[in-house]
C-alpha positions in Angstrom: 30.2 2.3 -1.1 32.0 5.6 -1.5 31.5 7.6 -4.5 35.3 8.8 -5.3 34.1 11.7 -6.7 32.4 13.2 -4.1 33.6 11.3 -1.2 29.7 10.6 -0.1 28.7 7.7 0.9 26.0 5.5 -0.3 24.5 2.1 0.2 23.6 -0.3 -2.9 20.9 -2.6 -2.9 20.9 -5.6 -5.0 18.1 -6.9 -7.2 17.8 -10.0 -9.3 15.8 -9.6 -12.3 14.1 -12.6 -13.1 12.8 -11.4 -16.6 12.9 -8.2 -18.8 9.2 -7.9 -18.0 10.1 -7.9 -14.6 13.0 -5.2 -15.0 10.3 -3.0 -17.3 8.6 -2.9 -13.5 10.9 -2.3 -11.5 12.1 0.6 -13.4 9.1 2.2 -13.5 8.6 1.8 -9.5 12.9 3.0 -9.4 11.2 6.3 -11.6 8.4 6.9 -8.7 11.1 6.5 -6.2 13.3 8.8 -8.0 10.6 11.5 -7.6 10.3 11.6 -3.4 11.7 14.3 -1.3 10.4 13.9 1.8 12.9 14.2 5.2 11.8 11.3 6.8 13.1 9.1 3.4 16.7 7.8 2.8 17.3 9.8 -0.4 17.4 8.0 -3.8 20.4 8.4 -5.9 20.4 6.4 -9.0 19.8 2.9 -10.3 22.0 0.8 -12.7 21.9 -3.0 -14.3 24.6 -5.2 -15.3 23.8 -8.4 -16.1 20.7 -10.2 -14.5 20.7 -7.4 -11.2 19.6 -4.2 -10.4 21.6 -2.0 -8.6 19.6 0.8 -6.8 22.2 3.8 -5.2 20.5 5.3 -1.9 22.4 7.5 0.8 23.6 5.9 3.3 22.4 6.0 6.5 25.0 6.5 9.7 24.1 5.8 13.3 21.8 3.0 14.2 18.4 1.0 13.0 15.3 0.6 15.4 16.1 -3.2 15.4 19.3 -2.6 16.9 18.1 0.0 19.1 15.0 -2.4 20.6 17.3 -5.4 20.9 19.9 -2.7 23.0 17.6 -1.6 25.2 16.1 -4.8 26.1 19.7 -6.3 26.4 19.9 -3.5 29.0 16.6 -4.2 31.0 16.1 -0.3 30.0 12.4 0.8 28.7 11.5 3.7 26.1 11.0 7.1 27.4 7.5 7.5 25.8 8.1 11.1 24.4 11.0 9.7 22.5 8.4 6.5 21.5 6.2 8.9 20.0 9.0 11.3 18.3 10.2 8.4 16.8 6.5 7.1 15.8 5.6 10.5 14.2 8.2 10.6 12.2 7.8 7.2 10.9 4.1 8.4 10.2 5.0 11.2 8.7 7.4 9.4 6.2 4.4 6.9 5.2 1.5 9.9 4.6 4.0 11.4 2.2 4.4 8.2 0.3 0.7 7.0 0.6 -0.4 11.1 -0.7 1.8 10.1 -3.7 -0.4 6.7 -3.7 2.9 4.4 -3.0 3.4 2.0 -0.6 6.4 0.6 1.5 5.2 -2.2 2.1 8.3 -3.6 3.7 8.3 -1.3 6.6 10.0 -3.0 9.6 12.4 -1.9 12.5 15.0 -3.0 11.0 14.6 -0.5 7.9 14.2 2.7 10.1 17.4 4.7 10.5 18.0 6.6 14.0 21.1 9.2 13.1 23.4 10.0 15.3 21.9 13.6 15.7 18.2 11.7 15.9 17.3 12.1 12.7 14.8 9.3 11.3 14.9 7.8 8.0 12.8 5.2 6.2 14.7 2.9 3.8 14.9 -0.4 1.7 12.1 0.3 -0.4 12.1 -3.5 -1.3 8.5 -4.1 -2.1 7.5 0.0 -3.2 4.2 -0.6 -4.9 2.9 2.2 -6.9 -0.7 1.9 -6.5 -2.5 2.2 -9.9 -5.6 1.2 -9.4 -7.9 0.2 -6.8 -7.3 -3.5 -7.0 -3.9 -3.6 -6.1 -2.6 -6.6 -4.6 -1.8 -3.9 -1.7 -3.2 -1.5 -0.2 -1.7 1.3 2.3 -3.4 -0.9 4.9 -0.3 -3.0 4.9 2.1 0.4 5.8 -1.0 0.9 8.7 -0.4 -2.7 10.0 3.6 -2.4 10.1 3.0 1.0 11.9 1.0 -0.7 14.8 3.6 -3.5 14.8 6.5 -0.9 15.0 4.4 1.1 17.8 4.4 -2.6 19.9 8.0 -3.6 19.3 9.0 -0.1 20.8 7.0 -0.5 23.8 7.0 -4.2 24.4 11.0 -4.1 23.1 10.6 -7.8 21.0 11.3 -7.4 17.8 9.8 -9.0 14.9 11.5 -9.3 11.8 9.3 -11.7 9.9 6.2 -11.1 7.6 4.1 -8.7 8.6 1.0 -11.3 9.0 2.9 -13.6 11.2 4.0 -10.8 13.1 0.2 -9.4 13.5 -1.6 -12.7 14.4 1.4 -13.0 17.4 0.7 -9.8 18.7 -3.2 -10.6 19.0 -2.0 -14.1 20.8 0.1 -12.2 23.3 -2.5 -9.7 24.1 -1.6 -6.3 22.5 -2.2 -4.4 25.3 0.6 -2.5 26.6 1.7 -2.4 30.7 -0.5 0.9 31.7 1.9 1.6 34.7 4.9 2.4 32.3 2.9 4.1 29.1 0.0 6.5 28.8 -3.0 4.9 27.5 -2.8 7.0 24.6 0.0 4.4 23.3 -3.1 1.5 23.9 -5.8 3.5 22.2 -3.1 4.1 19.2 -3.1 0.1 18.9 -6.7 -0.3 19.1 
């Protein structure tokens, strides 16, 4: 969408709300959200109802997502330099140890909601499941952001691309034998799987 005012552009997520209670939550995760500054994080704007949806106002993202990007290179027969891999993955890290310090979790972190600019930049975005943990008994746990980081580090080296739930997408990477092809990446990119 473009703000008139400002000509920026933004990108609007939709939310159903199935009850009040269930608004009262998402606010209060849409507050937590509201707070992050972090580079590596597709900025928050502002967040709005009408009717039975939630609107949440982020900044849009230009370029390309790492979905696209894996199923391009593959279309190609082209492989991941493995500097840029671990750029990419570092960033990506980064992004998640800033939300995790603030005790939230993605918890929908996939390829396809990493943003490559067009000058490189990486951002994180559709925060569709954020999960402010409050306790210790959370339904989730940052483990969840540590198991979509793995998957992300495989779908960049192996180039297939997942976009299911993360659990499916786990127990098919232990069937097809994690490991990655040694004669194209440094074992570094193994041991980071292990």
């Amino acid at each position: 969408a473009l703000n008139i005012s400002n000509l920026k552009e933004y990108a609007i997520k939709e939310i159903k709300i199935p009850s009040n209670n269930e608004y009262d939550k998402i606010t209060c995760e849409l507050n937590s959200l509201s707070k992050l500054d972090q580079k590596f994080l597709v900025k928050y704007s502002e967040f709005f109802k009408v009717n039975n949806y939630c609107y949440v106002v982020m900044k849009f993202c230009s370029g390309i997502n790492l979905c696209n990007l894996i199923k391009e290179a593959k279309n190609n027969n082209q492989t991941l330099n493995e500097n840029f891999i671990w750029e990419i993955f570092i960033k990506i890290c980064t992004g998640i140890g800033y939300l995790n310090k603030n005790n939230i979790i993605h918890g929908n972190l996939k390829a396809s909601n990493i943003f490559i600019s067009n000058d490189g930049n990486i951002k994180l975005g559709n925060f569709g499941f954020l999960k402010v943990l409050n306790k210790l008994n959370d339904e989730y746990d940052k483990n969840i952001d540590n198991l979509s980081l793995g998957c992300i580090l495989y779908e960049l080296c192996k180039l297939d691309y997942y976009d299911e739930n993360i659990i499916s997408i786990k127990d098919k990477i232990f069937k097809e034998n994690y490991l990655i092809n040694s004669k194209i990446y440094s074992e570094n990119i193994n041991k980071t799987l292990k």
